[in-house]
ROZA-687602 format. One record per atom (N, C-alpha, C, O, CB): x negated, y, z negated; residue in three letters. Coordinates in steps of 0.02 Angstrom, whole numbers, plus 50000, padded with zeros to 5 digits. Atoms other than C-alpha are relative to their C-alpha. Glycine has a CB too. Example, Ala and Ser with C-alpha at 12.3 -4.5 7.8 and 13.67 -1.06 7.14 Angstrom:
499554994150000ALA493854977549610ALA499555006050000ALA499035005949967ALA500505000149938ALA500424994150003SER493164994749643SER500395005549963SER500145011049955SER499805002350071SER
END
This chain:
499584994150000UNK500005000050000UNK499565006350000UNK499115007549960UNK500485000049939UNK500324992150011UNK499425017650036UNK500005003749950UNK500535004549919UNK500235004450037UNK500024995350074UNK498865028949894UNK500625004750015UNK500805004750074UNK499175005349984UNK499514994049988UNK500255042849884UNK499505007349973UNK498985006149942UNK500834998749945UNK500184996350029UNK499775060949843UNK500515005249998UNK500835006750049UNK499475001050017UNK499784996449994UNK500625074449756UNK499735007050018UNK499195008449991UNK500244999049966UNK500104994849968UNK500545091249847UNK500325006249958UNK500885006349932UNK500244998850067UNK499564993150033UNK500875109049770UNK499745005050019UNK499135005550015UNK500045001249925UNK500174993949969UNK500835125549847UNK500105004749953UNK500645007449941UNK500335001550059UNK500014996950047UNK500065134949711UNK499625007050026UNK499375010549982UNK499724995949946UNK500204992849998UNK499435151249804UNK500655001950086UNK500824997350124UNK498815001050014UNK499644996949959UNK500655162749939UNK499594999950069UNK499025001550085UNK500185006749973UNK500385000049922UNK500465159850119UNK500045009050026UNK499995010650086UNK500574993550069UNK499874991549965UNK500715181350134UNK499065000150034UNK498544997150020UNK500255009149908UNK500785000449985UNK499205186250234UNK499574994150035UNK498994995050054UNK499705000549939UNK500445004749956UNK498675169650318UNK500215000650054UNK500745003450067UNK499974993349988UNK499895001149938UNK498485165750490UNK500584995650000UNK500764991249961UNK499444997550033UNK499395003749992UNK500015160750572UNK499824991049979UNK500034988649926UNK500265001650088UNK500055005649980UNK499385142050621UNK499764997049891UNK499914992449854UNK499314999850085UNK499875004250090UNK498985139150420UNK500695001449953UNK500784999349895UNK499315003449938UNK499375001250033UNK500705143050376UNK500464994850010UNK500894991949977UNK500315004550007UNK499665005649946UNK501215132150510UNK499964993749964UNK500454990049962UNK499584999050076UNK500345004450017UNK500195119750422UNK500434998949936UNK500774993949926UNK499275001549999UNK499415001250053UNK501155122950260UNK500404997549977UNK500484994149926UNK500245001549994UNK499395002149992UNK502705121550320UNK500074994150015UNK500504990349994UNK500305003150036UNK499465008649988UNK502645105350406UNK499764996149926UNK500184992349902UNK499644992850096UNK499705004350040UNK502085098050257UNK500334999749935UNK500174996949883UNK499684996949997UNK499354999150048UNK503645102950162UNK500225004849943UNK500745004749910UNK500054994949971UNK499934996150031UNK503225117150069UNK500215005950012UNK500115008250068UNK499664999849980UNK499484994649988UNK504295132550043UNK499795005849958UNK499625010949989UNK500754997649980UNK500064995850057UNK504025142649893UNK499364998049976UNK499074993049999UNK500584999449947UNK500725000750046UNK502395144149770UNK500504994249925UNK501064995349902UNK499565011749961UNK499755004950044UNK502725128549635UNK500294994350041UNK500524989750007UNK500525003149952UNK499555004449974UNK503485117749762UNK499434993050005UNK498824992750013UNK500385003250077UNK500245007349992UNK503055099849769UNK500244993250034UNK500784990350032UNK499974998349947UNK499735005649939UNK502985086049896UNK499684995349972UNK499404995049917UNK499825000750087UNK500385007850025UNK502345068749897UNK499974998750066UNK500365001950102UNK500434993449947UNK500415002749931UNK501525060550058UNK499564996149972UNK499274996649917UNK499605005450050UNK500565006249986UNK500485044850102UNK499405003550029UNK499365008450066UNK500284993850057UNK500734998350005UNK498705046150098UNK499804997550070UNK499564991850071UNK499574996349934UNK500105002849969UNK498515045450284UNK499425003450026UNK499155005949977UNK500484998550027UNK500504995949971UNK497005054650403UNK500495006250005UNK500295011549982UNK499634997150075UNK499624994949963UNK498525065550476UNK499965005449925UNK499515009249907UNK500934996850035UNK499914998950089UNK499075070950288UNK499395005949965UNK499405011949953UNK499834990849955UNK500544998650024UNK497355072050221UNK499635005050037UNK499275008550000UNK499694994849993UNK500314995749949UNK496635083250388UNK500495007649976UNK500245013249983UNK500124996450094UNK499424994850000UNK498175095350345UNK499775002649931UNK499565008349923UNK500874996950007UNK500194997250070UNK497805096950165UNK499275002650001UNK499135007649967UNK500084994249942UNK500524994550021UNK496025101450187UNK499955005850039UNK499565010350024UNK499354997649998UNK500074992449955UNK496295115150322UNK500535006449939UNK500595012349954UNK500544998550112UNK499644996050040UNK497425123350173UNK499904997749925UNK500344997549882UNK500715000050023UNK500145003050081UNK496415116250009UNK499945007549965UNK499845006749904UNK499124994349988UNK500014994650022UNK496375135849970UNK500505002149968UNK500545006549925UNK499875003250035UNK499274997850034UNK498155135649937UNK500544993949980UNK501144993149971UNK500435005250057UNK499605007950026UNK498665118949892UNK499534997749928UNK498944999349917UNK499894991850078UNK500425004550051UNK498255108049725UNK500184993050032UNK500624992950075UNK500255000849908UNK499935006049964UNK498175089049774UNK499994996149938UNK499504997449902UNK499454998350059UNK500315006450044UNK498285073949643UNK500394993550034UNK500934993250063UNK500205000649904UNK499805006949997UNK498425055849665UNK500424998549957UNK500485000449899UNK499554995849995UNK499545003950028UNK499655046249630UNK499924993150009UNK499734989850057UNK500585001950020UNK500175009349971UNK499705027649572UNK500694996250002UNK500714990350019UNK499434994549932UNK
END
């Protein structure tokens, strides 16, 4: 089974480039505090570090 990870968009996309909001959004975040969950895949993982500036990341077991 794939690791899971939770996702939280703990800084404001105001001020970024469009294409890292973009990035944001698809993966599911809306507001600052919000929290997703996703499989630990390359796609996932490539997305979260082009926006590790404004995301927190933990594993989940």
């Amino acid at each position: 089974m794939a690791k899971k990870l939770k996702i939280t968009l703990v800084k404001s996309t105001i001020g970024q480039k469009p294409a890292k909001r973009a990035t944001v959004r698809s993966l599911g975040l809306k507001k600052i505090n919000s929290v997703v969950e996703h499989e630990a895949n390359p796609a996932v993982l490539g997305m979260v570090a082009s926006v590790s500036h404004l995301v927190k990341v933990e594993e989940m077991n």
